[in-house]
TORDRENKE-993116 format. One line per 2 residues: their letters; for each residue x, y, z of N, C-alpha, C. Coordinates in nm, 2 decimals. Layout:
BEGIN
A> X Y Z X Y Z X Y Z  ...;
This chain:
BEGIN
XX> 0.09 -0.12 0.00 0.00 0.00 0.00 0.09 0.12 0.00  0.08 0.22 -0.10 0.17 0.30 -0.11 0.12 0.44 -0.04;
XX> 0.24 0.52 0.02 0.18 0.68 0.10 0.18 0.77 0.05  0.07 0.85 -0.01 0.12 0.98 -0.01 0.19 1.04 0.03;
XX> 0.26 1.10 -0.04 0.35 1.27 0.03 0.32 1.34 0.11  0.38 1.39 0.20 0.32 1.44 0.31 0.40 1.60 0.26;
XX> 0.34 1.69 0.25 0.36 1.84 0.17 0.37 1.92 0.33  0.50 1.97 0.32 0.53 2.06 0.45 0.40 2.17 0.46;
XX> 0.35 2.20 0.59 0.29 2.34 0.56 0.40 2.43 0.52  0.33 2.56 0.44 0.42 2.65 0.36 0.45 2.74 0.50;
XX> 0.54 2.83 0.48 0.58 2.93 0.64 0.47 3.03 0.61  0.42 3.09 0.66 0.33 3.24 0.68 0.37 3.31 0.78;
XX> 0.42 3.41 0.72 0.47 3.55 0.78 0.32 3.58 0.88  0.35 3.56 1.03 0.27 3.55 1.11 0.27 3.74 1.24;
XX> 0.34 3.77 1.14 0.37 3.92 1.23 0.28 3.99 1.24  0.21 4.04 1.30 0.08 4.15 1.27 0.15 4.29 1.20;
XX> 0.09 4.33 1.13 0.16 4.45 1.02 0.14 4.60 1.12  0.29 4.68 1.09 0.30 4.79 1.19 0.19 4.88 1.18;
XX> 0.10 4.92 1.28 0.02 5.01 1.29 0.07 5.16 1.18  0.04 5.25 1.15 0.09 5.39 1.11 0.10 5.45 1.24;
XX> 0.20 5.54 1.25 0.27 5.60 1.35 0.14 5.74 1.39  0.10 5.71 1.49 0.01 5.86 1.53 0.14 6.00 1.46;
XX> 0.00 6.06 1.45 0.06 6.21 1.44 0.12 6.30 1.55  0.24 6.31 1.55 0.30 6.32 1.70 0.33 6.54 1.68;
XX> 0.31 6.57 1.76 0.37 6.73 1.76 0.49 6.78 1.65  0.58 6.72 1.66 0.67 6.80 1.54 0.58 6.72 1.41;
XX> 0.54 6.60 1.37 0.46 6.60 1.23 0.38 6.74 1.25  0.27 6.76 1.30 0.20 6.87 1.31 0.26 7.00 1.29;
XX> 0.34 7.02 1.32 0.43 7.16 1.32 0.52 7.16 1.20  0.55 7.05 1.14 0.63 7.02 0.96 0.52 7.07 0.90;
XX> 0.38 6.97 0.94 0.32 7.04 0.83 0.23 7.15 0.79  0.20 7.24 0.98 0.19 7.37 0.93 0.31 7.47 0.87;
XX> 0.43 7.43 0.89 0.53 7.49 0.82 0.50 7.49 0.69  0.48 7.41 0.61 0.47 7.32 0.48 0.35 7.45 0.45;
XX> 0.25 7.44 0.52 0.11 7.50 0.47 0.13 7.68 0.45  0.25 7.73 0.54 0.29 7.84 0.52 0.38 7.89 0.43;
XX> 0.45 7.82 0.41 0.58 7.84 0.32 0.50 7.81 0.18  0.41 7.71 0.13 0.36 7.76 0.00 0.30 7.86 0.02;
XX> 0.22 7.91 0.12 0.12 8.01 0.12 0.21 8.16 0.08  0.33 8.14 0.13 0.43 8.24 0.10 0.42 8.25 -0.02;
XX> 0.46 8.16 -0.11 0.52 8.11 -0.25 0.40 8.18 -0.31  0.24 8.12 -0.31 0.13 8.18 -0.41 0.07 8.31 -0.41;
XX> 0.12 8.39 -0.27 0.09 8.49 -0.25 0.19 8.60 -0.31  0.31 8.59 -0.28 0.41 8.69 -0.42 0.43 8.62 -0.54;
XX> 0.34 8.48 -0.58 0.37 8.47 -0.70 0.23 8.57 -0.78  0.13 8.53 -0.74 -0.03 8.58 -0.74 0.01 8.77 -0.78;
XX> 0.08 8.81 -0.65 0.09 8.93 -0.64 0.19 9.02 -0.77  0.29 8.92 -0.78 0.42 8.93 -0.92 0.29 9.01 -1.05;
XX> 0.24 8.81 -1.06 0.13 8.83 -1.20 0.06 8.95 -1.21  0.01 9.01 -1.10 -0.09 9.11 -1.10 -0.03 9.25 -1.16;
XX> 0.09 9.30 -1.09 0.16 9.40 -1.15 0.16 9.36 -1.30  0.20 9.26 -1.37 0.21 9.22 -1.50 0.06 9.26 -1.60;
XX> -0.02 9.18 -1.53 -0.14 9.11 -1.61 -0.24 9.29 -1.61  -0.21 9.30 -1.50 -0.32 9.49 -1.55 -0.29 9.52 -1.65;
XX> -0.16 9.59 -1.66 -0.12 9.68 -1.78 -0.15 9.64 -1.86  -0.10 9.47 -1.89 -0.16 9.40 -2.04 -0.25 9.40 -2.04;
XX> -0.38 9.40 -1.97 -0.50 9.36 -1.98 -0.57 9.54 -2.05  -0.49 9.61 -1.98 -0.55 9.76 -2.03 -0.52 9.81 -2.19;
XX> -0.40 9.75 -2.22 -0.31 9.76 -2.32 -0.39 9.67 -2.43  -0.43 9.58 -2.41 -0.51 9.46 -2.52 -0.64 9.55 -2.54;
XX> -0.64 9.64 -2.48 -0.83 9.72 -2.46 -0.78 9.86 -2.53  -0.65 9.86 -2.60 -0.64 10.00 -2.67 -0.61 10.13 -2.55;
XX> -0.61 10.10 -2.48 -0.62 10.22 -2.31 -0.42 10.18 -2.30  -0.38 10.27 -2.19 -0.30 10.29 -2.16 -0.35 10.35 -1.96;
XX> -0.22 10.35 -1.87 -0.24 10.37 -1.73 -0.12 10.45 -1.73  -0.16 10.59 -1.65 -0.10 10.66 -1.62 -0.10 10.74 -1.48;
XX> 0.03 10.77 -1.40 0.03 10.78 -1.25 0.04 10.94 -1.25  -0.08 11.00 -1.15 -0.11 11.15 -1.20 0.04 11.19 -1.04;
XX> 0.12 11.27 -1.09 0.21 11.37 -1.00 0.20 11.47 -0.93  0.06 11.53 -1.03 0.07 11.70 -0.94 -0.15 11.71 -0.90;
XX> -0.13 11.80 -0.85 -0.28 11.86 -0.84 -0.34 11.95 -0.91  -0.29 11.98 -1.02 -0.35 12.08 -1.09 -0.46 12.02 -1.17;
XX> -0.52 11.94 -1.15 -0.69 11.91 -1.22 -0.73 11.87 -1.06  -0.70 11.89 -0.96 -0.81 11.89 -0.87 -0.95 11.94 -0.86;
XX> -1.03 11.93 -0.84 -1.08 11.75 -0.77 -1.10 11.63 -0.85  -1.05 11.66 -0.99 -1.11 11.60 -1.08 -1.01 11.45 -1.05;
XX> -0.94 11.51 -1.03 -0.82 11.39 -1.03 -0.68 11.46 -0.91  -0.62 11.40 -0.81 -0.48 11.44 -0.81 -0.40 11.36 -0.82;
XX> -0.30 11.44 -0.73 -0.15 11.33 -0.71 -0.20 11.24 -0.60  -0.15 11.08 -0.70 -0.16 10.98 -0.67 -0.27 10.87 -0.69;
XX> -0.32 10.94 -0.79 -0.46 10.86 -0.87 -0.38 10.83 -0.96  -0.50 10.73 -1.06 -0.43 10.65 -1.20 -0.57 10.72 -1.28;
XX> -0.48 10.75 -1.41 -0.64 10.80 -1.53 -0.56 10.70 -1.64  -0.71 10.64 -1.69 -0.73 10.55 -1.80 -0.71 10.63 -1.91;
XX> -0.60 10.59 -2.03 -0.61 10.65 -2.13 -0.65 10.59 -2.26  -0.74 10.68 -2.37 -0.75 10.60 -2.51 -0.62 10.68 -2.61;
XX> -0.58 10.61 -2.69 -0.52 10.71 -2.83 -0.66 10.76 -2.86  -0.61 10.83 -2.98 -0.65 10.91 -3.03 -0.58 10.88 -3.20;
XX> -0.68 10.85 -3.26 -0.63 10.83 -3.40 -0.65 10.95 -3.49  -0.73 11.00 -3.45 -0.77 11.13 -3.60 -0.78 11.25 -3.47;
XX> -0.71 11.37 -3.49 -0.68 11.48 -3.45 -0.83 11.56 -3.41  -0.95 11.51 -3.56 -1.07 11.56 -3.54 -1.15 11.53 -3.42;
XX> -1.12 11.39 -3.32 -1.20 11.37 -3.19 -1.15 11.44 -3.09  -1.07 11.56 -3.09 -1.03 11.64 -3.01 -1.11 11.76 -3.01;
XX> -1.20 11.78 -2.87 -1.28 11.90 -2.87 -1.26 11.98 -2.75  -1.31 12.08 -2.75 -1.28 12.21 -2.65 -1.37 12.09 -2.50;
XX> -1.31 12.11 -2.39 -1.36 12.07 -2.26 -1.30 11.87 -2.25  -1.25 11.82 -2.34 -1.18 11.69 -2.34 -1.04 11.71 -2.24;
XX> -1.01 11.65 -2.15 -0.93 11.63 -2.08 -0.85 11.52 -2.13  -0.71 11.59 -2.18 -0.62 11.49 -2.28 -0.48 11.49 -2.19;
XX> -0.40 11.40 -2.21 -0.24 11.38 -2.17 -0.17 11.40 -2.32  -0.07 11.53 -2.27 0.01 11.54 -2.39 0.18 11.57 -2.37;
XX> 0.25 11.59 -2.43 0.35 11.61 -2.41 0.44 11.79 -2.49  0.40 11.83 -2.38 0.45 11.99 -2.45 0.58 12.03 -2.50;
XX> 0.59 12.15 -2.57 0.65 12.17 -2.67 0.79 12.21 -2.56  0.92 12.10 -2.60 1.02 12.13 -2.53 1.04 12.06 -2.38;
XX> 0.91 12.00 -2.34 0.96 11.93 -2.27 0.98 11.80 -2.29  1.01 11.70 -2.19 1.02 11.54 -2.20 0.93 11.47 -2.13;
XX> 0.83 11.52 -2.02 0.73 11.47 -1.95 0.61 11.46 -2.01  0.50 11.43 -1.96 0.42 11.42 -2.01 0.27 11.54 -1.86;
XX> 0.18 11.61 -1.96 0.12 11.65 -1.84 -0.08 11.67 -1.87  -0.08 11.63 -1.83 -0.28 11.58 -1.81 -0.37 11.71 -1.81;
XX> -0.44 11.80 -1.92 -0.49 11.88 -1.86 -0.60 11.90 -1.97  -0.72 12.00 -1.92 -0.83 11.99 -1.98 -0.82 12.12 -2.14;
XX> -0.90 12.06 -2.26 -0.85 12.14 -2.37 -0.94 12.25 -2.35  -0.91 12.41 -2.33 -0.98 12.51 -2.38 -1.04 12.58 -2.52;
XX> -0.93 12.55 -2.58 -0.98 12.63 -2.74 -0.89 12.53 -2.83  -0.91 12.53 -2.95 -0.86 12.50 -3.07 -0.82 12.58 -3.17;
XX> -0.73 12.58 -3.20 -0.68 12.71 -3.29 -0.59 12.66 -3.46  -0.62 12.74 -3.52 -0.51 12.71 -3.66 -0.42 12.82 -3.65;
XX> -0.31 12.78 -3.60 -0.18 12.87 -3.60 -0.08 12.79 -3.68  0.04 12.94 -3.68 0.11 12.86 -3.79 0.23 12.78 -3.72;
XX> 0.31 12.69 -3.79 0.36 12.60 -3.73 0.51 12.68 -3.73  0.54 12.58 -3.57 0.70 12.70 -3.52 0.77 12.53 -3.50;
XX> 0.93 12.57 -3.56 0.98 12.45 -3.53 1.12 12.52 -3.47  1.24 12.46 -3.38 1.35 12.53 -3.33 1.45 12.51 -3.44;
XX> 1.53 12.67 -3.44 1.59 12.65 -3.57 1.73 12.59 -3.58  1.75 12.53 -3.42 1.90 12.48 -3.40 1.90 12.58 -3.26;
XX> 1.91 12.71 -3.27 1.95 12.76 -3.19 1.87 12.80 -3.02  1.77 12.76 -3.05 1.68 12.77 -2.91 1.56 12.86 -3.00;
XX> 1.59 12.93 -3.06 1.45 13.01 -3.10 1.37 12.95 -3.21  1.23 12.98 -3.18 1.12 12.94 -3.25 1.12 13.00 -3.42;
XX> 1.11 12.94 -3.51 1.09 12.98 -3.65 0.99 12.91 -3.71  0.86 13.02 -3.77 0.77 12.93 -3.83 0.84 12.86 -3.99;
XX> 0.74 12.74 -3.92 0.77 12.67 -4.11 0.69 12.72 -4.22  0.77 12.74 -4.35 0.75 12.79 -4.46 0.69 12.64 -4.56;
XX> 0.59 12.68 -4.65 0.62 12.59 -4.72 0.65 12.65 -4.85  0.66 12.53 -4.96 0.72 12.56 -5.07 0.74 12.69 -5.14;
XX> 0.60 12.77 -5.14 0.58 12.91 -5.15 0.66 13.06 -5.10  0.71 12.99 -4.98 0.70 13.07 -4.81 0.62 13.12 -4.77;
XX> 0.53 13.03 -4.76 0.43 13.09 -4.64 0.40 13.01 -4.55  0.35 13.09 -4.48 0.38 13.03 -4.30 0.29 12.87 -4.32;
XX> 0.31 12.73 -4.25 0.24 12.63 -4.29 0.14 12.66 -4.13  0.01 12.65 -4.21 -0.09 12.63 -4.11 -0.09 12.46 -4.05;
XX> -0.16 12.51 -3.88 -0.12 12.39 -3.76 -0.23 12.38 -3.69  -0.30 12.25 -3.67 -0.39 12.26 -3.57 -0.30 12.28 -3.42;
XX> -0.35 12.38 -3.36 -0.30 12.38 -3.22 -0.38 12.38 -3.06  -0.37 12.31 -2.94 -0.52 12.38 -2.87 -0.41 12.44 -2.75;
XX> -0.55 12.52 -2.69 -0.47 12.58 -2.56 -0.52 12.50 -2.46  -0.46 12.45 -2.32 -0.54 12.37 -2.21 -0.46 12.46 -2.09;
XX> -0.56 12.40 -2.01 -0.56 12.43 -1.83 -0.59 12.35 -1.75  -0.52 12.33 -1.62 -0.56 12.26 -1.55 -0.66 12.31 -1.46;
XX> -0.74 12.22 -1.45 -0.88 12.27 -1.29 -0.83 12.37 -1.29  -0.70 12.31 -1.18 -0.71 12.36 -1.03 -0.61 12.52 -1.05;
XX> -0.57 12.53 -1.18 -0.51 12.61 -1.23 -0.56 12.77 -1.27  -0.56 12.89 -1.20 -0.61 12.98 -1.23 -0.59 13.08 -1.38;
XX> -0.50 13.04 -1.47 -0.46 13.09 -1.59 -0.41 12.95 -1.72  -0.45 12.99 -1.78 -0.45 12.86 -1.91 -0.32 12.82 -1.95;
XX> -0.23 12.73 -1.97 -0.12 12.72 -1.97 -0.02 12.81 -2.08  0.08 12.83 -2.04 0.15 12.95 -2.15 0.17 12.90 -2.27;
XX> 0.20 12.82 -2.32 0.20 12.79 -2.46 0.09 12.73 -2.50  0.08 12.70 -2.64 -0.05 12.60 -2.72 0.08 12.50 -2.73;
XX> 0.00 12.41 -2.75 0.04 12.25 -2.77 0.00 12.21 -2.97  0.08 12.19 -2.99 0.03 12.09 -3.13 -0.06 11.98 -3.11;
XX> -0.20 11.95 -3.18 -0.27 11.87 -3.14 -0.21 11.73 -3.21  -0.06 11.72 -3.26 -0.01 11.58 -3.25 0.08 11.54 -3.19;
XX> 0.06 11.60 -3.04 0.16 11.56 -2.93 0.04 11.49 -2.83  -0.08 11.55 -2.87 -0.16 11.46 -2.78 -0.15 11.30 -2.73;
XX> -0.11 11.23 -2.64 -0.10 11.11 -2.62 -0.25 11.02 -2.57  -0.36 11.11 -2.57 -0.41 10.99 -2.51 -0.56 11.12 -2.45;
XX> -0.66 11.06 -2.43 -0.78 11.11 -2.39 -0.83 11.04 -2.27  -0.86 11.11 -2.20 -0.91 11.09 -2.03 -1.04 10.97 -2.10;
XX> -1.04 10.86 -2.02 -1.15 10.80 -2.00 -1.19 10.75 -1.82  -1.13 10.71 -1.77 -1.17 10.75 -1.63 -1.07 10.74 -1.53;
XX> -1.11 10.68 -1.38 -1.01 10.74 -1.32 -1.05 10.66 -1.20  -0.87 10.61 -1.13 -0.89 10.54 -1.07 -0.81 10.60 -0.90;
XX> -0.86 10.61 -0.79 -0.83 10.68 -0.72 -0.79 10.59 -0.64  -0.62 10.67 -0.60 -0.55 10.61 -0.47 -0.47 10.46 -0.55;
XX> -0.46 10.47 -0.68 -0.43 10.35 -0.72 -0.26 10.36 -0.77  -0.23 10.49 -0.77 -0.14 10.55 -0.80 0.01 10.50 -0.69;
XX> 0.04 10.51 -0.60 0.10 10.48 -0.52 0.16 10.32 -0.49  0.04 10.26 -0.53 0.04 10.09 -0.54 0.11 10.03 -0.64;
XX> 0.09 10.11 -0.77 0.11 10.06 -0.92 0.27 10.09 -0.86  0.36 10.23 -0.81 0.45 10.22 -0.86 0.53 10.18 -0.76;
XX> 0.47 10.19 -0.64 0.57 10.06 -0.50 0.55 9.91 -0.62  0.49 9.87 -0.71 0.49 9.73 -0.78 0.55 9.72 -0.84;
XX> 0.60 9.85 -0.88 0.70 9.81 -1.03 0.81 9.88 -1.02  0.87 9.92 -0.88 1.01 9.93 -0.83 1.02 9.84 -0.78;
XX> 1.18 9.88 -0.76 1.30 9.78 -0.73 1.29 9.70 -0.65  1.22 9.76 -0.52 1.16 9.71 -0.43 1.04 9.65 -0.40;
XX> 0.96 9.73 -0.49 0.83 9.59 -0.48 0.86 9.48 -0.55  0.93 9.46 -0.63 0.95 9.37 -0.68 1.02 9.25 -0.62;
XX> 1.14 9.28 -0.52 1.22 9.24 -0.41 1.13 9.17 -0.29  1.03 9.23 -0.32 0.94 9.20 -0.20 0.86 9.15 -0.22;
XX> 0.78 9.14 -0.33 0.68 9.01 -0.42 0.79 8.86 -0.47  0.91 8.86 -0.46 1.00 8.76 -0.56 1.11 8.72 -0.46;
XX> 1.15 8.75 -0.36 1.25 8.72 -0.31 1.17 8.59 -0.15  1.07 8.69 -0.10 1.00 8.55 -0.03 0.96 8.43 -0.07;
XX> 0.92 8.42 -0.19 0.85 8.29 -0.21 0.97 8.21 -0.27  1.10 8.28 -0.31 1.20 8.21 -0.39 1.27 8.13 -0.21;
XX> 1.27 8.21 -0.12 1.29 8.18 -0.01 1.26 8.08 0.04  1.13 8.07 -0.02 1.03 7.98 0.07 1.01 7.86 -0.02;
XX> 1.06 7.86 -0.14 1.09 7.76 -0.19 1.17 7.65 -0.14  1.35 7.74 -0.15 1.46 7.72 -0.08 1.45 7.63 0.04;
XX> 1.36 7.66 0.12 1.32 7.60 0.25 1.24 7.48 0.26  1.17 7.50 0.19 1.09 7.36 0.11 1.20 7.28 0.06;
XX> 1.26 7.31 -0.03 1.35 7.18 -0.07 1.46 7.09 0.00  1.45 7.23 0.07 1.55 7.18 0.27 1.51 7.10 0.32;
XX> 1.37 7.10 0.32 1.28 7.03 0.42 1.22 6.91 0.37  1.21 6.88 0.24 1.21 6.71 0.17 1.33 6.71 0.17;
XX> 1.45 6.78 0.17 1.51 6.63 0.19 1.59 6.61 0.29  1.58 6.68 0.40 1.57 6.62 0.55 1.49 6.52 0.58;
XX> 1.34 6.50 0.54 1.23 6.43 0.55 1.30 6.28 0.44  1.35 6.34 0.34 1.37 6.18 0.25 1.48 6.09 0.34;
XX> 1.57 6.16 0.41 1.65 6.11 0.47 1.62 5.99 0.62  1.52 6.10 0.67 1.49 6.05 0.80 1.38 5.93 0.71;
XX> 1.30 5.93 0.63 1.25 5.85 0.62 1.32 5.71 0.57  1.44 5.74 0.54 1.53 5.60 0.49 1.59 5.56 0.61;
XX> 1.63 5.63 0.70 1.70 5.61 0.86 1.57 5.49 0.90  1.44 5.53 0.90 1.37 5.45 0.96 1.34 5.33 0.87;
XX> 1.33 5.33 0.77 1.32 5.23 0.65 1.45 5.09 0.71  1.56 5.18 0.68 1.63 5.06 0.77 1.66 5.01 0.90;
XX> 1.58 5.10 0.95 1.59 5.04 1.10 1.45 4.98 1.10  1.40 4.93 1.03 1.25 4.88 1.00 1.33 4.75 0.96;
XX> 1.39 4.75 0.86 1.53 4.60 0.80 1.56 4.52 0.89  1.65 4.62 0.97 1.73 4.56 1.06 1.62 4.48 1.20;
XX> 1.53 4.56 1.21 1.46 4.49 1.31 1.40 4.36 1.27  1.29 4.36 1.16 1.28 4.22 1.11 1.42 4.13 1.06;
XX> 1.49 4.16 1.06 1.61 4.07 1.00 1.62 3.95 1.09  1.63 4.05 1.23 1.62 3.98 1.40 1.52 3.92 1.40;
XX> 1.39 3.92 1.37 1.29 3.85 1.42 1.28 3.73 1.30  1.34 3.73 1.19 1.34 3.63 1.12 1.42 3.53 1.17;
XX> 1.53 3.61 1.20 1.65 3.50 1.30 1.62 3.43 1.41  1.55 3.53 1.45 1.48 3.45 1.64 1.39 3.31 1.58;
XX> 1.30 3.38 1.44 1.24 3.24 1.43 1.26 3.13 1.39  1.38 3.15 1.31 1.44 3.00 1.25 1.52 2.94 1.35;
X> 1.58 3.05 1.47 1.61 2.94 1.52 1.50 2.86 1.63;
């Protein structure tokens, strides 16, 4: 009569599997760290884009933003507001009481004020030497110029010269108050320093901190080895 084989039982890993480690005080405190340091990061990144994304956003709308300096259109506007500007393509949408930004004759600034009159005068150009000489055309005669006169509000006398109405930059469309001050702390040196250098920080600090964390988690990883190594040994023997 012949025996079956008698089939070893197979071994079964009989260990109960390690619980997850409670959330102990410093986990808690890594990962409000964790929760602040991006919060750093989206908040001057957020804030970066915004200085960026206005201008373009005004700029795609044909408008331009400009930061008012002085008070001479008070109350209409002063220092430290922003006024919305359109171009101006045809010289003829320029009318008496339009509050335009232009750039006057001789200077390099630019200055915001409301147009009084419109005039055809004849056109003066410098002759090299600082003095004004009208232009002649082919004929010699003086070449006619559209020109307007403006003033500001708050200004008791109309400004001393006429302007050529093709230095006009731009036509008042509205007005944004107290916005002035913000725009240009954002787009100095220092706002910039101050939107870009925390979150690059807080990056920095982040990548400190995985891989402190990848470390300690392999420290434990093998001392997780080394302990079953032992309990495999205790059991064979």
């Amino acid at each position: 009569m012949s025996r079956q084989p008698v089939h070893a039982e197979p071994f079964v890993e009989r260990r109960a599997p390690r619980p997850d480690a409670p959330a102990t005080p410093g986990r808690r405190v890594r990962r409000a760290v964790s929760v602040l340091l991006w919060t750093v990061v989206a908040a001057g990144v957020l804030a970066y884009a915004a200085t960026l994304v206005v201008p373009l956003w005004y700029q795609l709308q044909g408008e331009r933003l400009l930061v008012v300096t002085s008070g001479s259109m008070a109350p209409r506007f002063v220092e430290g507001d922003v006024v919305v500007l359109r171009s101006v393509t045809d010289p003829s949408e320029l009318k008496p009481n339009l509050i335009v930004t232009f750039q006057p004759v001789g200077g390099s600034g630019l200055v915001t004020h409301r147009i009084v009159s419109l005039h055809k005068l004849d056109a003066m150009q410098d002759d090299g030497t600082g003095r004004m000489e009208p232009v002649l055309d082919e004929s010699g005669q003086p070449v006619q110029q559209e020109y307007m006169r403006t003033q500001g509000d708050a200004n008791p006398q109309p400004d001393p010269n006429a302007t050529p109405v093709e230095r006009v930059r731009g036509v008042l469309l509205r007005v944004h108050h107290g916005w002035g001050d913000t725009l240009v702390w954002a787009t100095s040196p220092t706002g910039r320093a101050v939107m870009l250098v925390p979150p690059l920080l807080a990056l920095a600090t982040l990548e400190v901190l995985s891989v402190l964390d990848a470390r300690r988690r392999r420290g434990r990883a093998g001392q997780r080895t080394a302990d079953d190594r032992r309990v495999d040994a205790l059991l064979l023997d």
